[in-house]
C-alpha positions in Angstrom: 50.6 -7.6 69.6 54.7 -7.4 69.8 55.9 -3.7 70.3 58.8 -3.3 67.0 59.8 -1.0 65.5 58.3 -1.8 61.7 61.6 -2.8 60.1 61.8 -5.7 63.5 58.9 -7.3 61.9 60.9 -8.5 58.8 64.3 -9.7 60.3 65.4 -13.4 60.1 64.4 -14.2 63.2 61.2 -11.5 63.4 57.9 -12.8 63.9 56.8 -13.3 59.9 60.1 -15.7 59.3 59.1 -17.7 62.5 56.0 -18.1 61.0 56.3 -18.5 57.3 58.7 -21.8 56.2 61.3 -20.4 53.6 61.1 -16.5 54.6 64.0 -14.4 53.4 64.4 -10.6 54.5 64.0 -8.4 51.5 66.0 -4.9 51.9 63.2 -3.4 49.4 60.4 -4.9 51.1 61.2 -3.4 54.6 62.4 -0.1 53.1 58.5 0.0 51.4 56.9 -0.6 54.6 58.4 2.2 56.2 57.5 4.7 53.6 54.1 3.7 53.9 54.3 3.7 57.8 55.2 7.0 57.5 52.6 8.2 55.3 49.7 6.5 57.6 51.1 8.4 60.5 51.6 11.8 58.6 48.2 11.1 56.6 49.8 11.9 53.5 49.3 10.2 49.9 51.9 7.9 48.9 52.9 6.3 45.2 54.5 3.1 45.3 56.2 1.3 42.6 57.6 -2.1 44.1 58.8 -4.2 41.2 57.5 -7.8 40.8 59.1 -10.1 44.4 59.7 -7.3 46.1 56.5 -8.6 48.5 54.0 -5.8 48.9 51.0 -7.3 49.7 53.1 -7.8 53.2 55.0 -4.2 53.2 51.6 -2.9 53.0 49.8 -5.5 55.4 52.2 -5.2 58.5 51.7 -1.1 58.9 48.0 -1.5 58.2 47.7 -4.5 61.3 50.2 -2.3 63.5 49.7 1.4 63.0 46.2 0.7 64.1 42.9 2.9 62.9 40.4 1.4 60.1 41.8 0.5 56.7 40.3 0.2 53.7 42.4 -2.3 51.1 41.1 -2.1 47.5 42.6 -4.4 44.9 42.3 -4.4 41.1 40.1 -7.4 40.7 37.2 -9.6 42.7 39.9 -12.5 42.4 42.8 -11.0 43.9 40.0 -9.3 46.8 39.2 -13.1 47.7 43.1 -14.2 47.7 44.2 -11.5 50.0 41.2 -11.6 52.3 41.4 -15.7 52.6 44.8 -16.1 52.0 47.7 -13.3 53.1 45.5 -11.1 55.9 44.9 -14.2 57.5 48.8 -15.2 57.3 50.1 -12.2 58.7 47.6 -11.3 61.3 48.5 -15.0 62.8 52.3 -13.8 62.3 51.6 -10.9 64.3 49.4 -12.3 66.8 47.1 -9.6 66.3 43.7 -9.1 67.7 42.3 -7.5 64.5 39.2 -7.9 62.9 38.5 -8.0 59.3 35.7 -8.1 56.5 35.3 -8.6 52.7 32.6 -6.5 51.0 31.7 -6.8 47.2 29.3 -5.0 45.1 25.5 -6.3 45.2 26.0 -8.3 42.6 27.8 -10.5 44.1 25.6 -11.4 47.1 22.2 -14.2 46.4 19.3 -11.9 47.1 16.5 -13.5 48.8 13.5 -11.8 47.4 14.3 -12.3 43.8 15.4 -16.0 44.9 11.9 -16.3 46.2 10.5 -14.7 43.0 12.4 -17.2 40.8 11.1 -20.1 42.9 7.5 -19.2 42.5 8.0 -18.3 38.6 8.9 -21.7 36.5 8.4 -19.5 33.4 11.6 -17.4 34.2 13.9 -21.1 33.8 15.2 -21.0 31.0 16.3 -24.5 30.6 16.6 -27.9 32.4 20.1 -26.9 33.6 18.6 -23.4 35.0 16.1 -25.6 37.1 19.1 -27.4 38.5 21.1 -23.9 39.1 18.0 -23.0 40.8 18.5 -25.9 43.5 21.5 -25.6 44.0 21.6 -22.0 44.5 18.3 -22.5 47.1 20.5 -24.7 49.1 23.2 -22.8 49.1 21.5 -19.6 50.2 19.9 -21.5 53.1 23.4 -22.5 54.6 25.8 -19.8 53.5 26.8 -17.1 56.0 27.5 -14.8 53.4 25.8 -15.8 50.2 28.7 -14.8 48.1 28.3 -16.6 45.1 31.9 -16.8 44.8 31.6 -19.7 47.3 29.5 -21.9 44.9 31.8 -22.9 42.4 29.8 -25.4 40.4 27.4 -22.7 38.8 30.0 -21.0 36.3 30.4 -17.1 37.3 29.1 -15.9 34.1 26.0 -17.7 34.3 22.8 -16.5 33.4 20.9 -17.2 36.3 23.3 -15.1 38.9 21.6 -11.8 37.1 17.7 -12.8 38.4 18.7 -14.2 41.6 21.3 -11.1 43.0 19.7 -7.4 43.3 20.5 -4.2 41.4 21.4 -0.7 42.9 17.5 -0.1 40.9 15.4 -3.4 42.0 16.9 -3.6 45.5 13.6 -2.7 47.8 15.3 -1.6 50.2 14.3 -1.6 53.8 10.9 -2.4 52.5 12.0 -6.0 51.7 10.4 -8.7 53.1 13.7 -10.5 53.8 15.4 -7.5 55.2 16.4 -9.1 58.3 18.2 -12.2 56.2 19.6 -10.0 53.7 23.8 -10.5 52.9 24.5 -7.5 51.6 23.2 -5.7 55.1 25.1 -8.5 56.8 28.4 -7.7 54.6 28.1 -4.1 54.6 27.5 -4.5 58.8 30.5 -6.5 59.2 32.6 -3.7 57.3 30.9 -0.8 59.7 32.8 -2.8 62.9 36.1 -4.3 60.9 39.1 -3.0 61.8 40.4 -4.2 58.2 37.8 -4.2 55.2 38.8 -5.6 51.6 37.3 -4.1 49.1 37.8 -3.7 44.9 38.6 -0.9 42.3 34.8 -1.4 41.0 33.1 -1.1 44.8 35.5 1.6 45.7 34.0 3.9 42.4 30.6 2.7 42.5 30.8 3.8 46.2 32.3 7.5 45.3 29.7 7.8 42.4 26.7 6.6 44.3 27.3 6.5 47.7 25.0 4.0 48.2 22.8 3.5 51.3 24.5 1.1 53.7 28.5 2.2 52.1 27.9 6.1 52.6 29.7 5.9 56.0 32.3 3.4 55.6 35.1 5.1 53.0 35.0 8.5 54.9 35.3 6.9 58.4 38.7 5.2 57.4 41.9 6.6 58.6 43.4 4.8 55.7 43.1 3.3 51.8 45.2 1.1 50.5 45.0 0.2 46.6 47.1 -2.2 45.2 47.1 -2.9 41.8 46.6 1.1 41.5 47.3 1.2 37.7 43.7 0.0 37.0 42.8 3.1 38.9 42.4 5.6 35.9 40.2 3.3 33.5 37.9 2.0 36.4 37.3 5.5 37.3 36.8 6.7 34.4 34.1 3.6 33.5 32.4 4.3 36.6 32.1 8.6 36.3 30.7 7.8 33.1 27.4 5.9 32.1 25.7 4.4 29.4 22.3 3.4 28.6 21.6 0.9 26.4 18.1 -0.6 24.4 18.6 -3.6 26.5 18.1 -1.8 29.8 15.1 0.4 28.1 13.4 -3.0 26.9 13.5 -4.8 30.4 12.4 -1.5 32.4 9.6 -1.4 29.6 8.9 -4.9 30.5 8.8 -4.1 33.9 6.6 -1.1 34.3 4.1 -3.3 32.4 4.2 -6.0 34.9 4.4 -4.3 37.9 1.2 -1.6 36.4 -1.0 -4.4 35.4 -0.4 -6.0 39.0 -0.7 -3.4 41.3 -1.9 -0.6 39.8 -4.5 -1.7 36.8 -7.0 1.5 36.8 -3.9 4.3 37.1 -3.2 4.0 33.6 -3.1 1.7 30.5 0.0 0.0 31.4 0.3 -2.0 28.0 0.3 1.5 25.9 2.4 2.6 28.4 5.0 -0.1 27.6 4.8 -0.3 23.7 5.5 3.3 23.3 8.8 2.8 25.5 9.7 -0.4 23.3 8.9 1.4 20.2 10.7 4.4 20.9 13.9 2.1 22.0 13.6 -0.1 18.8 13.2 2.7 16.6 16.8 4.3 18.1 18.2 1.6 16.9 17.2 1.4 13.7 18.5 5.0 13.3 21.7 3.8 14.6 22.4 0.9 11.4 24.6 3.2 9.4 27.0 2.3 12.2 27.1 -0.8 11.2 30.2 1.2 8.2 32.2 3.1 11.0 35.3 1.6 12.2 34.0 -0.2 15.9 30.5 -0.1 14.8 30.8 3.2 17.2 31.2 6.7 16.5 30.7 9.7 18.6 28.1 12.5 19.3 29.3 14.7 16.7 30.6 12.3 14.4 27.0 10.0 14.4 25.8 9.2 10.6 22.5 10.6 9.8 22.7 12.6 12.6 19.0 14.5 12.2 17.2 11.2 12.6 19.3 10.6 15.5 18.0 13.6 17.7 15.0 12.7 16.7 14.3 9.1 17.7 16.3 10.0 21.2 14.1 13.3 21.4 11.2 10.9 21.2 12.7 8.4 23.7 13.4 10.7 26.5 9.4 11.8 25.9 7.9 8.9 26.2 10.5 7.6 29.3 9.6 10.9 30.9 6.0 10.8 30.6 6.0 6.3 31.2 8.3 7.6 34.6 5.9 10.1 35.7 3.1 7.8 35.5 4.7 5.1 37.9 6.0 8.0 40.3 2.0 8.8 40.7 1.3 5.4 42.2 5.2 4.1 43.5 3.6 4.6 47.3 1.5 1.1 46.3 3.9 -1.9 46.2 7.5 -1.8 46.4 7.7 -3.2 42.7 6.1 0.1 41.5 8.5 2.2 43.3 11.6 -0.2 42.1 10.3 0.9 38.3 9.8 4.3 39.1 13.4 4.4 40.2 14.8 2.9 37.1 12.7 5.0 34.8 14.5 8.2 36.8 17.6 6.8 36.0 17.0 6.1 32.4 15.8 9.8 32.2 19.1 11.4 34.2 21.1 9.6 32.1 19.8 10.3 28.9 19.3 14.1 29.8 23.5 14.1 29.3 22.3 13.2 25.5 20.3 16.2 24.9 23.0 19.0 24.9 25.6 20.8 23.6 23.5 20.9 20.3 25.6 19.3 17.6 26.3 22.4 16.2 28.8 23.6 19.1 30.9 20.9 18.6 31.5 21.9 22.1 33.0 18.7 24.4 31.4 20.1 27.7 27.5 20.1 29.1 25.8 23.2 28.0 22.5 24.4 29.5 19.5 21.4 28.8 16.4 22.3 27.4 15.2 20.4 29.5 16.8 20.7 32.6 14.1 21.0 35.1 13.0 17.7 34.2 16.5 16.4 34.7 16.5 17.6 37.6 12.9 16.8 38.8 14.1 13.1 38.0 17.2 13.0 39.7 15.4 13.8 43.1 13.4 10.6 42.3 16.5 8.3 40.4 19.0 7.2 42.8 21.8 8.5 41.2 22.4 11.9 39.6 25.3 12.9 37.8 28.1 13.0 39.5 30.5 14.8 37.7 30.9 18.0 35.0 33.3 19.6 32.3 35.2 18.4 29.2 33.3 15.0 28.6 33.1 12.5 25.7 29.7 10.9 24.3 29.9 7.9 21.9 27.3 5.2 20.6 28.4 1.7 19.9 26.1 -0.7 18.0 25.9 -4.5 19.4 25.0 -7.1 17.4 21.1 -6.9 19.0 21.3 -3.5 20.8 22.7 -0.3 21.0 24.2 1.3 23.3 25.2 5.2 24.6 28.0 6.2 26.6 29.6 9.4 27.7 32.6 9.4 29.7 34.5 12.6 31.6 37.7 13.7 29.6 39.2 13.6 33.1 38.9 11.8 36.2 41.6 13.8 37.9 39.2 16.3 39.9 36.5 14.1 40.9 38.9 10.9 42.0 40.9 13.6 44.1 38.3 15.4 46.0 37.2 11.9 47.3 40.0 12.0 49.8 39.5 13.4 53.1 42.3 15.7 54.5 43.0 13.3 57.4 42.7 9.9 55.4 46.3 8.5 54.4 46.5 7.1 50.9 49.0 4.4 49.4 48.8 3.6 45.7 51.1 0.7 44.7 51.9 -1.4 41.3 54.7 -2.7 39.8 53.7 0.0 36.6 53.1 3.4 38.0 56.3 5.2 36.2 57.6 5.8 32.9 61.5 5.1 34.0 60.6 6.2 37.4 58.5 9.3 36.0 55.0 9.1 37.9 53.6 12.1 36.4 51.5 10.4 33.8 49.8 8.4 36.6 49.3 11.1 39.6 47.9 13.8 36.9 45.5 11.2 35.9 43.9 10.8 39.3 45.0 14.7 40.5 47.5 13.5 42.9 49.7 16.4 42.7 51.1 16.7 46.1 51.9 12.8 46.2 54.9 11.5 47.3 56.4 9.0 45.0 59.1 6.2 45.6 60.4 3.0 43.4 61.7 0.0 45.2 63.4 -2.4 42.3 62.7 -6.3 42.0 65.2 -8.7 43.7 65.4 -10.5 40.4 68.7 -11.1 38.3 66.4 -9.8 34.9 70.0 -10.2 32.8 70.2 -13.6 33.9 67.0 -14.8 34.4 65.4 -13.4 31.0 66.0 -12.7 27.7 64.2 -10.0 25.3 64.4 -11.1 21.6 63.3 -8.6 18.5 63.4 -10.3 15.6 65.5 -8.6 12.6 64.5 -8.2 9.7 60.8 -8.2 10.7 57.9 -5.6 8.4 56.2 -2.5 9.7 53.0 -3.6 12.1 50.6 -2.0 9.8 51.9 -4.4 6.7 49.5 -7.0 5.5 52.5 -9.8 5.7 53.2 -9.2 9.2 51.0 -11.4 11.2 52.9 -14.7 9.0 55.8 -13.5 10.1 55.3 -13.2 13.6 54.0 -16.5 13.7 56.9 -17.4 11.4 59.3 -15.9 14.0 57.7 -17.6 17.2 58.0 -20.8 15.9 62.0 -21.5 16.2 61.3 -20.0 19.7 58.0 -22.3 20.7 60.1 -25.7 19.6 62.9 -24.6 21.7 60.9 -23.7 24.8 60.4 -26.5 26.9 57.4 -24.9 29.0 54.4 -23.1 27.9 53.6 -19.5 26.0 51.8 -17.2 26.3 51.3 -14.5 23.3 49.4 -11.4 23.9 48.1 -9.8 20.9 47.2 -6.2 20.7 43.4 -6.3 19.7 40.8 -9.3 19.2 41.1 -9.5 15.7 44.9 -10.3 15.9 44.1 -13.2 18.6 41.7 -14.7 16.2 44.2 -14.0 13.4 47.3 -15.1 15.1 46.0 -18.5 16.7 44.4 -19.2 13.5 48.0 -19.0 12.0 49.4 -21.0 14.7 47.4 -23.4 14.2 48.2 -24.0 10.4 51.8 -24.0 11.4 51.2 -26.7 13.8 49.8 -28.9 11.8 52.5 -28.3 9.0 55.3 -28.7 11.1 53.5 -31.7 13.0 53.1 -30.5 16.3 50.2 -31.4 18.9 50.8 -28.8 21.3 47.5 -27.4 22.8 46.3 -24.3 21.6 44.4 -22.2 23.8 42.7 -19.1 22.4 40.5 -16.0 24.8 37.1 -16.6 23.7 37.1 -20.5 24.1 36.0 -20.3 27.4 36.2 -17.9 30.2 39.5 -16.6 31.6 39.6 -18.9 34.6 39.1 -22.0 32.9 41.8 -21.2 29.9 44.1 -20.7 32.7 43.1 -23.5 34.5 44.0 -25.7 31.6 47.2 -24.0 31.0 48.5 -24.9 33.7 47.4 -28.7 34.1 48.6 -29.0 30.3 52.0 -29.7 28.6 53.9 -27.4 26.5 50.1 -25.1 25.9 49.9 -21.8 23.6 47.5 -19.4 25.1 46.5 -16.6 22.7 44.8 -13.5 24.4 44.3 -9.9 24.2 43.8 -6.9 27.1 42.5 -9.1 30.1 45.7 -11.8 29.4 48.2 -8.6 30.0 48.3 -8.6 33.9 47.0 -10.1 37.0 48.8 -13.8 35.4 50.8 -15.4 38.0 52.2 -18.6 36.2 55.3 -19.5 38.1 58.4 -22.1 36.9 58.3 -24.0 33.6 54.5 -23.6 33.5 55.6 -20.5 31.6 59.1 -19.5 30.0 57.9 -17.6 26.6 56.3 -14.7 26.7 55.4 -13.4 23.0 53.7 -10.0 22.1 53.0 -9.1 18.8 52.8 -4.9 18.6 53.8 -2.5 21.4 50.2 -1.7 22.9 49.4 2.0 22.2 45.8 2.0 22.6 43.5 2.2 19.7 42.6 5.4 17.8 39.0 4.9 17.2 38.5 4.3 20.6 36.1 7.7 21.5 37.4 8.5 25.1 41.2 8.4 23.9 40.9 10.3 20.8 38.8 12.6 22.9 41.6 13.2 25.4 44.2 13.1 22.7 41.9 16.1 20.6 41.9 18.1 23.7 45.9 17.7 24.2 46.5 18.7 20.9 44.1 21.9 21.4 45.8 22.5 25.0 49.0 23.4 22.6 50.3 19.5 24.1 51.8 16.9 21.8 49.4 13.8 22.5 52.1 10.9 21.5 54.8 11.8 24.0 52.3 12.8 27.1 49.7 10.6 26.5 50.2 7.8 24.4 53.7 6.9 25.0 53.5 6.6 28.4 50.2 4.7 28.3 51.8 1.7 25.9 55.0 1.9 28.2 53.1 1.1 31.2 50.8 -1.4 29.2 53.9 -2.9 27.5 55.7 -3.4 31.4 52.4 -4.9 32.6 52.9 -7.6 29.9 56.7 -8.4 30.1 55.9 -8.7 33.7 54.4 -12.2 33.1 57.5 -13.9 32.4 59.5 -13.6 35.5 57.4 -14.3 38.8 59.3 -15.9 41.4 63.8 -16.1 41.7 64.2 -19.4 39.7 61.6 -18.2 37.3 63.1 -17.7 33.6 62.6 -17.5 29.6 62.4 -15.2 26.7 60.2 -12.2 26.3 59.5 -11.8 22.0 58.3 -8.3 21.4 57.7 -8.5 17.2 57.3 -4.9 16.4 60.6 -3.3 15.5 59.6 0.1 16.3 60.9 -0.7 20.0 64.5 -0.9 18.7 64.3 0.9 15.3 62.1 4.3 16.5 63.9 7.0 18.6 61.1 6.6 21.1 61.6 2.9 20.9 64.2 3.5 23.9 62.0 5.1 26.2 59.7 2.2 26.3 62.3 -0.8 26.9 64.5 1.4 29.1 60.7 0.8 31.1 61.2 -3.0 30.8 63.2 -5.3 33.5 66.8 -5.3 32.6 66.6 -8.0 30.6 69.4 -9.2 28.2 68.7 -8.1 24.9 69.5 -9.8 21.8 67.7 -9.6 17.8 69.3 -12.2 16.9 67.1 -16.0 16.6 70.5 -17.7 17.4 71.0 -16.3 20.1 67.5 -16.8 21.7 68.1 -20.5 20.9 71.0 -20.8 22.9 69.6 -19.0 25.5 66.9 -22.1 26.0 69.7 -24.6 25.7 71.8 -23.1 27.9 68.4 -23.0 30.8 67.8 -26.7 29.6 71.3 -28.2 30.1 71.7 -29.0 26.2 74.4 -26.8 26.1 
């Protein structure tokens, strides 16, 4: 490998631009891959904000090929894992000439098991249709000629298919190295191949589930690394969070009842009567739910611990639940040694039981948000031994129930991730966080006290865009207050001007579900009165690939979507030059974990809106406008309807957080801003 000094590797004539057609030196993009250098060699944590085209993926590649050591590179989404490990590593390790190794490694889930393959081959009744039995084939042949069974690789079964969950393994039905197909298995393969990579790709999810679990096989490989990188590091807080938490819901509790059943009756017929065994789990699970209708009336269907309805007959169906779990657990720990099944059910009865032990105290009364002492502790603790995973985490916490429309579910979540993501790194690991949204106007406190990253260093390094000339953010005048019942019509009534000027396609991210359903409904009204055909493309149609997909195949389309539509969007050119959002994006009130947090500001003595709130929509609003301007010839107008941005004193502080677009409330002007991009001028 050549022997530069880091900045040599991004000159004009440097390795990359002899390798890559069209390169151009970037002053930010060098300047970010020496701060990073320097915190591999020091070991220290570093907090990167590198606007959009500023080219991090490479600032942070080139010192993680050439400082050497293992590194770990976590990225916000499966997607974006498969891009860099196929795509850039392999780009600029053939730039560099370097002799490195790499690996990708996904959660379980992602990986064909073979035993539960075999299973579903010698069990017609678990197909579910005539499609299923084709799935089924295709996935046997697959299997038999993949090298690393990642179903990611067999495109013609949709990802969200049903089958994937009965033919991949769980953390709980995994045998372990009691499995007949041990010596075949991909996850031992992948999680082999990370052990010897120099380089190992992993995601947000996998990175958690890892700290949390530490499952068998992983345990080594994070604390061996002299290095992680994680891009996309403004998922970091909410995937932490969703993984220090858990939930149970009567789903899980019906299939483990299911399963003891099975696995009794087949292995184990004279230890107990299996059947009794089973009904009094299902029973227990269906009458928690019937307690939990009266949430059918609370905003979310959901309410939390203290706030439940009916809350006597609560603790009393989940009293019962955690008897009979406890007592139907016990019964296959007696006889697990038997067959590998028994032992897989014993497990995920322990887990059940862990979990639900969170539900049994602080009594209601305390109104306290931390764990108390259980009751019934020992028994907690006599099942974590047995489960595979025990709580990992303690203090202010959250507990909520949400009702689905055939289950119910219970969650409880840690107030604050900060000490438990923090303590995960090892004194002599180096850490780089990067995002183009990790400040409020170059303030990164909000993000490094949500992940207790206190001594960080912190740097910005701005987009080579020209925002003022390139993009345009329009406010409509004149428009009503978010909350008023006419203000969805005039959204739509304000878009419309803007959606017949713009010759590409728009994208319009709504705040919450309802609006998408409520906005593309309008939309489509309007279409039809004004005579248009252009396609309209709402979340929920299909899955988020697919509306993509045909977004960018199709002429002049209107996508309408919500949370998942806000970032990781990379729609270059006239494929996209509107970007419309309908409210500025403070997060929901009834949500439990964030009025929670915001309860426990306010009793801290902190105002909640300016140090929690606030930021949070500034960053979420950023992530957003970011999907307008992708590449240097990229342009269009970014439509924010909700006048508080230019009529509420904080309204500053969240578009002083936007690119420096030119700014304008006036329709005419947005007009002309099309015609002048289109030549009509």
């Amino acid at each position: 490998m050549l022997d530069l000094d880091i900045s040599e590797f991004f000159d004009a004539d440097g390795p990359l631009a002899q390798a890559m057609p069209g390169y151009r030196p970037r002053h930010a993009q060098v300047e970010l891959a020496q701060a990073i250098e320097r915190a591999m060699a020091d070991r220290a944590t570093l907090v990167a904000e590198a606007g959009t085209g500023t080219g991090k993926t490479w600032a942070y590649l080139v010192p993680a090929i050439v400082q050497g050591g293992k590194v770990l590179i976590s990225t916000g989404t499966r997607t974006l894992q498969d891009q860099l490990f196929a795509r850039d590593l392999p780009k600029v390790r053939a730039a560099l000439a370097a002799p490195v190794t790499a690996a990708l490694l996904k959660g379980r889930g992602n990986y064909v098991c073979h035993y539960h393959l075999d299973r579903m081959q010698g069990d017609e009744r678990a197909l579910k249709s005539r499609s299923e039995i084709a799935q089924l084939r295709q996935i046997q042949v697959f299997a038999g000629i993949s090298k690393t069974g990642d179903r990611a690789d067999l495109a013609q079964i949709p990802e969200d298919a049903d089958i994937w969950h009965r033919v991949t393994s769980t953390r709980e039905n995994c045998l372990g190295q009691d499995c007949p197909r041990i010596r075949d298995c991909f996850v031992v393969k992948a999680r082999r191949q990370a052990q010897e990579a120099d380089i190992v790709v992993v995601n947000h999810a996998l990175f958690m589930a890892d700290l949390v679990l530490r499952e068998e096989g992983v345990t080594d490989l994070l604390p061996e690394v002299d290095t992680v990188i994680f891009d996309e590091a403004h998922q970091l807080p909410d995937t932490a969070t969703r993984f220090l938490g858990s939930s149970v819901s009567t789903h899980q509790l019906l299939d483990f009842s299911r399963a003891l059943e099975a696995a009794g009756l087949a292995y184990a017929r004279e230890a107990a009567k299996w059947s009794d065994v089973s009904r009094q789990v299902e029973t227990a699970a269906r009458e928690l739910r019937l307690v939990c209708a009266p949430l059918e009336r609370m905003p979310g269907r959901k309410a939390t611990f203290e706030a439940m309805p009916e809350p006597e007959a609560f603790d009393a169906a989940l009293a019962q639940l955690r008897t009979v779990l406890d007592a139907a657990t016990r019964a296959l720990a007696q006889v697990a040694e038997k067959h590998p099944d028994l032992a897989v059910a014993a497990r995920q009865g322990a887990d059940l039981c862990v979990k639900l032990a969170r539900w049994a105290t602080p009594p209601r009364q305390g109104g306290d948000e931390g764990w108390g002492e259980d009751a019934n502790a020992p028994v907690a603790e006599d099942m974590a031994q047995l489960a595979q995973s025990a709580p990992s985490w303690s203090g202010p916490a959250v507990r909520w129930v949400e009702q689905g429309q055939h289950h119910v579910r219970l969650h409880a979540a840690p107030l604050s991730v900060a000490q438990a993501f923090s303590r995960y790194r090892k004194p002599s690991q180096a850490w780089v966080l990067t995002s183009a949204t990790l400040s409020v106007q170059g303030d990164f406190g909000h993000f490094t006290r949500q992940l207790g990253l206190s001594d960080a260093r912190t740097g910005r390094w701005e987009s080579p865009f020209d925002y003022a000339e390139q993009g345009l953010l329009f406010v409509p005048r004149d428009m009503p207050e978010p909350q008023a019942p006419q203000f969805p019509q005039r959204f739509v009534d304000s878009l419309l001007p803007l959606l017949e000027a713009n010759p590409g396609g728009a994208l319009v991210l709504c705040t919450t579900l309802r609006a998408v359903d409520r906005t593309a409904e309008l939309l489509a009204e309007a279409f039809e009165d004004a005579g248009h055909e252009w396609p309209l493309l709402k979340q929920g149609q299909s899955t988020r690939r697919d509306l993509l997909d045909k977004f960018a195949r199709l002429e002049h389309p209107v996508l309408v979507g919500s949370a998942s539509f806000w970032e990781g969007i990379d729609l270059p050119g006239d494929m996209l030059t509107l970007v419309a959002i309908d409210k500025l994006p403070f997060a929901p009130p009834d949500d439990p974990v964030i009025e929670a947090r915001l309860r426990a500001c306010r009793a801290q003595g902190g105002n909640p809106f300016a140090e929690y709130q606030l930021p949070e929509a500034a960053l979420a609003l950023k992530q957003g406008a970011g999907r307008l301007i992708r590449t240097e010839t990229d342009w269009g107008v970014l439509m924010v309807g909700d006048p508080r941005l230019v009529e509420k004193p904080y309204g500053k502080r969240l578009w002083r957080g936007l690119p420096p677009f030119a700014r304008t409330r006036d329709m005419g002007e947005a007009l002309a801003f099309y015609r002048r991009h289109t030549g009509e001028d």
